[in-house]
ROFI-269032 format. One record per residue (C-alpha): x, y, z. Coordinates in steps of 0.5 Angstrom, whole numbers, plus 500, padded with zeros to 3 digits. Each point is the difference from the previous one (the first is absolute). Layout:
BEGIN
<pt <X, Y, Z>>
...
//
This chain:
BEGIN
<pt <500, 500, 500>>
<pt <503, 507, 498>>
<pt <498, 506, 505>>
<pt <502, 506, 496>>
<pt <505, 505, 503>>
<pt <500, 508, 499>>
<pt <506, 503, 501>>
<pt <501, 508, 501>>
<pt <505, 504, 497>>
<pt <503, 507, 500>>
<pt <504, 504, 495>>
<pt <504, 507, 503>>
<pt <500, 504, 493>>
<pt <504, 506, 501>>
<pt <501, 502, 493>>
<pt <496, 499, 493>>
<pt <502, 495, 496>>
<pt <505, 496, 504>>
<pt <498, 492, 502>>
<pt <500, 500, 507>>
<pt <500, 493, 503>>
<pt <494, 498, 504>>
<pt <501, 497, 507>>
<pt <495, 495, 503>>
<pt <496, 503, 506>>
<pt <501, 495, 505>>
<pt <507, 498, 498>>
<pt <503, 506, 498>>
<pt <504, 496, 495>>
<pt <499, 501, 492>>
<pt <500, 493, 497>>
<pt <496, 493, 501>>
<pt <502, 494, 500>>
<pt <496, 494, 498>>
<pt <499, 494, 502>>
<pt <495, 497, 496>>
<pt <496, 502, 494>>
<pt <496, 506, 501>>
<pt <495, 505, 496>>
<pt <499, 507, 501>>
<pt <493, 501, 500>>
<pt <499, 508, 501>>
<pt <503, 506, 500>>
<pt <497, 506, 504>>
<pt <502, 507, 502>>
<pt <499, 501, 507>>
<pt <499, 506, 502>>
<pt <498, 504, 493>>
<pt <506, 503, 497>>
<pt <499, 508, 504>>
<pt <497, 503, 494>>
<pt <496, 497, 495>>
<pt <505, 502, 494>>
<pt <506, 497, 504>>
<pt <503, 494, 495>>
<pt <504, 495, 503>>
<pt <503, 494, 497>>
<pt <501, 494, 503>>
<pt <505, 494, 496>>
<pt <500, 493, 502>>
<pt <508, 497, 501>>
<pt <501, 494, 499>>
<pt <507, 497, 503>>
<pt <503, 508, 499>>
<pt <497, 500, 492>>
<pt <493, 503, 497>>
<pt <496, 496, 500>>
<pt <495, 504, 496>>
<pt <493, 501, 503>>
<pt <500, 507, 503>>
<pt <494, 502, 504>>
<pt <498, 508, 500>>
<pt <497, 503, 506>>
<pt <494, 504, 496>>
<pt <497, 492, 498>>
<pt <501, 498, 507>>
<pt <496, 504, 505>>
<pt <495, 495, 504>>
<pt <494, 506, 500>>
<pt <500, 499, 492>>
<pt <495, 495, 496>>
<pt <506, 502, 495>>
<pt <505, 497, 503>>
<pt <503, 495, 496>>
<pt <503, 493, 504>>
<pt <507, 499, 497>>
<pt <499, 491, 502>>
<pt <501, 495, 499>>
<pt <508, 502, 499>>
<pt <503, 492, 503>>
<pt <507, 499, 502>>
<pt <504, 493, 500>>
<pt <504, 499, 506>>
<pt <504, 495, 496>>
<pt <508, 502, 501>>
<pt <499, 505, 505>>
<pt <495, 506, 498>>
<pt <502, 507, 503>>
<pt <494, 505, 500>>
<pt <501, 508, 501>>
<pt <496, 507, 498>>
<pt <503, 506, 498>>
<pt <495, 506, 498>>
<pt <502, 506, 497>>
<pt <496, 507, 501>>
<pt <498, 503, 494>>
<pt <501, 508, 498>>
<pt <493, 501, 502>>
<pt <501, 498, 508>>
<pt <498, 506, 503>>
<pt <504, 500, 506>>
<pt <507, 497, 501>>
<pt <503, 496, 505>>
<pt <494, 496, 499>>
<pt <499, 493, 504>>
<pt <495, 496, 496>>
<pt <497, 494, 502>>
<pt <497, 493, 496>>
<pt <497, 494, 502>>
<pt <502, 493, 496>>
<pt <496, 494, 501>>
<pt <503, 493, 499>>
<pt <496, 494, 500>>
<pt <503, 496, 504>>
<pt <506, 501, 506>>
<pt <507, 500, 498>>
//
C-alpha cells in the first residue's frame, strides 16, 4: 500500500533570473535521495506568490542534471480552478536517484530578496 507523502520546499531568491537551490522545509538539506521507485504526483505553491503578476519557476533535477519538467508558479495556485497538475511525473530509484529543485524569479518579481514557497506531492514515502 502507498501512502503519499507532500513535502514543502523553499527558495530564497535574491536576484531576478539567477537559479536558486530549494531547501526542504523539514531537513533543510536541498536534495533527496530515493530508496525506492516514486511519482511525483503534484505541484503547488503554498502560499501564492505576493503579488499575482509575480512569475517563479521552478526545475526538477535529477541526479545534479535537468530533468526537464518546470513548474510556473502562475499555474499553481491552489485557489484556481485553472491550476494545471504537473503528475503523474515517475522517477525510477533504480542506480540510486537524487531529486532536487531549484526556482528562479523572473523580472516580474515585484520585490526582491523573496522566499518562495512550494509543496511536492510524492505517491509514496522514500
Amino acid at each position: 500500500m502507498t501512502v503519499p507523502l507532500i513535502r514543502q520546499y523553499n527558495s530564497a531568491l535574491a536576484v531576478a533570473g539567477v537559479p536558486v537551490n530549494a531547501t526542504d522545509a523539514i531537513t533543510a538539506e536541498t536534495t533527496l535521495q530515493l530508496s525506492t521507485d516514486n511519482v511525483i504526483e503534484d505541484f503547488v505553491n503554498a502560499p501564492d506568490t505576493a503579488n499575482a503578476g509575480d512569475l517563479v519557476s521552478t526545475q526538477l533535477f535529477i541526479n545534479q542534471l535537468q530533468a526537464g519538467p518546470e513548474f510556473f508558479s502562475v499555474s499553481s495556485s491552489p485557489l484556481t480552478a485553472g491550476r494545471q497538475p504537473v503528475g503523474p511525473i515517475p522517477i525510477s530509484a533504480q542506480g540510486g536517484k537524487q531529486i532536487s529543485y531549484r526556482s528562479t524569479s523572473q523580472a516580474t518579481v515585484t520585490a526582491l530578496p523573496y522566499t518562495y514557497t512550494f509543496q511536492i506531492r510524492y505517491r509514496n514515502f522514500f
